[in-house]
N, C-alpha and C positions, 0 to 999 in steps of 0.2 A: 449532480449524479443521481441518477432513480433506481431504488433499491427495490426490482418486482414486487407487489403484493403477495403474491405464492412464497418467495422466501421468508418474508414476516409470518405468514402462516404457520410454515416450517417451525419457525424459534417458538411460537405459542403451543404449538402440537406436540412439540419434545416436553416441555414442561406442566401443559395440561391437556396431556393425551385423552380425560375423558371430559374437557370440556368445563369443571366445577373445580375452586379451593375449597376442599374439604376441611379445613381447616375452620373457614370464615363460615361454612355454613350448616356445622354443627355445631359453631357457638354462636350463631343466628344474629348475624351484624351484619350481613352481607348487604343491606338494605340502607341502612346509616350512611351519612352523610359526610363525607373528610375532604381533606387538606393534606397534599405531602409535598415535599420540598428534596429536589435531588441537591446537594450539596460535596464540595470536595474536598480533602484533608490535605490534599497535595497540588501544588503548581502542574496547570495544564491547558494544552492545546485541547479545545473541545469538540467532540466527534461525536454524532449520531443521534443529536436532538430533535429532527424531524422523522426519522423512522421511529425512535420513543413514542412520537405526537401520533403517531398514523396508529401502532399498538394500544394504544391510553383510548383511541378513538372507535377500538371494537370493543373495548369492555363500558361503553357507556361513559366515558371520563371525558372533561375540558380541560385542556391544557391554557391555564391563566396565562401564563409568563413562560419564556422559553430562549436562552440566549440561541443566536444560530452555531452551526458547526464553524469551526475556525478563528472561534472567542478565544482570548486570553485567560486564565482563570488562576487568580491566586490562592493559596489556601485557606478555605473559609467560607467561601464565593459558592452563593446557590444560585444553579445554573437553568435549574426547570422548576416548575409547580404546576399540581396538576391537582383539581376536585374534580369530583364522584363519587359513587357508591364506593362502600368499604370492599364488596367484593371484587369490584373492577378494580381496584386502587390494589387490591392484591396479588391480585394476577398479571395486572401489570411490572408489579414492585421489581422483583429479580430479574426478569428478563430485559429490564428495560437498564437497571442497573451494571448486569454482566456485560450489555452494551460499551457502558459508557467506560466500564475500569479497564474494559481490555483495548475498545477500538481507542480510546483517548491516548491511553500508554504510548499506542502504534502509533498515533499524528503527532504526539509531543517527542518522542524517536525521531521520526523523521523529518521534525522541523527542525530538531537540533545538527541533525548531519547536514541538509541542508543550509541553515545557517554558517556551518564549518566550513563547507565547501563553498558556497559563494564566497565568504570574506578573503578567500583567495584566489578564486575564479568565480567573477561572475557570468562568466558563458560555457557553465561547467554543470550538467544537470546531474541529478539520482535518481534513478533507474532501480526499480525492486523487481525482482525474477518471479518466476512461476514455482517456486519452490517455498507454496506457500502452506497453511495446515488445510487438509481438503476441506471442503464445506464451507470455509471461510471469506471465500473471495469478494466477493458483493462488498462487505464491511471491510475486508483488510483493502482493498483496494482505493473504495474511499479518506479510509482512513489515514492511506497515504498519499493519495491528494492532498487531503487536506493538512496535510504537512508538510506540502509541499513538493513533494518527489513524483514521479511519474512511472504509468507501467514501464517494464524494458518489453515487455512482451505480453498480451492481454490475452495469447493464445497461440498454436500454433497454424493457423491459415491467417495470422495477423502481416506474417512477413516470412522472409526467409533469411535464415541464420544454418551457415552451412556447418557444423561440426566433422570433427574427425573419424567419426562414425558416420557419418555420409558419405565420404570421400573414400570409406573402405568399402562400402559398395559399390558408388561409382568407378572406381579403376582408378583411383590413387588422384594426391594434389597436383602432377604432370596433366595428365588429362583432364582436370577440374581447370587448372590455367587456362589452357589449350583453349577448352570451350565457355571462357567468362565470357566473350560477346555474346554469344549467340544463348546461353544461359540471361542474361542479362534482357537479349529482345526478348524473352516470353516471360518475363515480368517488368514487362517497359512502365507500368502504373508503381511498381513496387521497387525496396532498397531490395539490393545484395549482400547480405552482410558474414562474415567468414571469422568463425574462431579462429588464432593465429599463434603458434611460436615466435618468439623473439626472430629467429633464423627465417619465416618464411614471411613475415609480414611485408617484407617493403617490396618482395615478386607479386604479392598479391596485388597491392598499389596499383604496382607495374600494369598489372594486368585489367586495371580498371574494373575491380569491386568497390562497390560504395562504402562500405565499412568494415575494419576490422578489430575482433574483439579480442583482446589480448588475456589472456587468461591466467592468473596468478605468477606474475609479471611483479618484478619487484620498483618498488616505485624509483631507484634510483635509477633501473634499467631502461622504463618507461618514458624520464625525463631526456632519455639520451637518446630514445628511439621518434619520440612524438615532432619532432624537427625535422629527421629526414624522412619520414612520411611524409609530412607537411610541402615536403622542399618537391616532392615528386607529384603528390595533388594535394592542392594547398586543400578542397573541398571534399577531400576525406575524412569520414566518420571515425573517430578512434575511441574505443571503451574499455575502461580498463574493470576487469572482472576477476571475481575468484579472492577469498580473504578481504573484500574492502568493507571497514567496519567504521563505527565510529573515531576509533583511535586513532587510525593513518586514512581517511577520507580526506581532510585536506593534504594531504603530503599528497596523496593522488592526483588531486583538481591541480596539486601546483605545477604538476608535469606538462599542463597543457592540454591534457586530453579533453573528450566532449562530454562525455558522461562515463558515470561511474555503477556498472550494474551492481547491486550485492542485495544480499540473501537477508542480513541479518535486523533490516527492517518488520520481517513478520512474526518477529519474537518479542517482546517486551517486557518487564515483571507488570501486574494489574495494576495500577492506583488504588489510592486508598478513598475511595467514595461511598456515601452511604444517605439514608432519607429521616427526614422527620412530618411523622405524621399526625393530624391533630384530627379532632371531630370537628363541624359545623355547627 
């Protein structure tokens, strides 16, 4: 995944909007020589070590050593090092850091739900929504790749997912049925996919949409519904959404469904990460 040059920009311009650490160069070090070591206090899935490398690489820094994204990392475990100037090695320092404690949290999250879920379906995906903190996407998105899980949605002209708030403009789910063919040939490249009630999921089947997303849906009622979906097109998409979290993620996948959309992937608490730096 390539994270634009313009948004690294961004993260360096919020933090040194004039350009200088004042800090490093009114005590006149900016010029000396170091060594710093990203290092972690806590077990993690590691995220976001080549966009660090690409930041380290406008302030004049080499980055030595550098595990890739998607390393194991127990607690103890230094994951980067990077020389250069004292000044570049400071400006670097935070930003490259707030990286790693937040987008890492978010891939070690979502390997573990993924882990959950596969061990009882493995043709059971995690799907994370567009309900994520704004400004964040480039990194949470990666981040949860690299843990594993998948967009459910990277946008909206990515697909169509018809809501219950569509259907009240269009003239109700009678004439959304009505018209699933012909709705259907002017996105013959694309899925159809329909949030659903327990009550009207299996007319939609019927009616030949490719997917339906069932929406806080309880998983014992899910397990009872995902069969006779199945029964009517075996090659329908069913995703169960709405409260699916770490806790009941596998009770989800056991129902049979395909994927499990949930939100609670773009939250995480930070790890505990931190650097040691030396002179040259």
């Amino acid at each position: 995944m390539y994270i634009p040059d313009s948004y690294l920009d961004e993260l360096i311009a919020s933090d040194i909007p004039s350009g200088i650490d004042l800090t490093t160069h009114v005590l006149g070090i900016g010029a000396q020589l170091g060594r710093m070591e990203y290092y972690t206090r806590d077990a993690a899935l590691l995220c976001g070590t080549e966009e660090a490398a690409r930041i380290f690489g406008r302030f004049g820094c080499t980055v030595v050593e550098a595990l890739p994204s998607g390393s194991m990392l127990a607690p103890g475990d230094v994951f980067m090092t990077v020389e250069g100037p004292a000044a570049g090695l400071h400006m670097g320092w935070k930003i490259c850091l707030n990286i790693f404690e937040y987008y890492c949290a978010l891939a070690t999250k979502a390997r573990q739900m993924v882990d959950a879920v596969h061990a009882v379906n493995p043709l059971c995906e995690v799907l994370s929504t567009r309900k994520l903190m704004p400004g964040t996407k480039p990194f949470d998105v990666k981040a949860l790749t690299v843990g594993g899980a998948f967009p459910h949605r990277l946008g909206l002209s990515e697909t169509v997912l018809v809501f219950e708030h569509h259907l009240t403009f269009y003239g109700g789910l009678e004439k959304f049925i009505a018209d699933v063919p012909q709705l259907k040939a002017k996105v013959c490249e694309k899925k159809l996919f329909v949030e659903s009630s327990v009550e009207d999921a299996a007319r939609l089947v019927e009616a030949g949409v490719d997917g339906v997303q069932l929406d806080k849906v309880a998983p014992e009622q899910v397990a009872q519904l995902v069969p006779q979906l199945k029964a009517i097109n075996p090659h329908v998409t069913l995703i169960a959404a709405g409260g699916v979290n770490l806790g009941n993620a596998a009770e989800y996948a056991a129902t049979g469904v395909d994927g499990l959309a949930t939100t609670c992937l773009h939250f995480a608490k930070p790890l505990d990460m931190s650097v040691r730096m030396s002179t040259l």
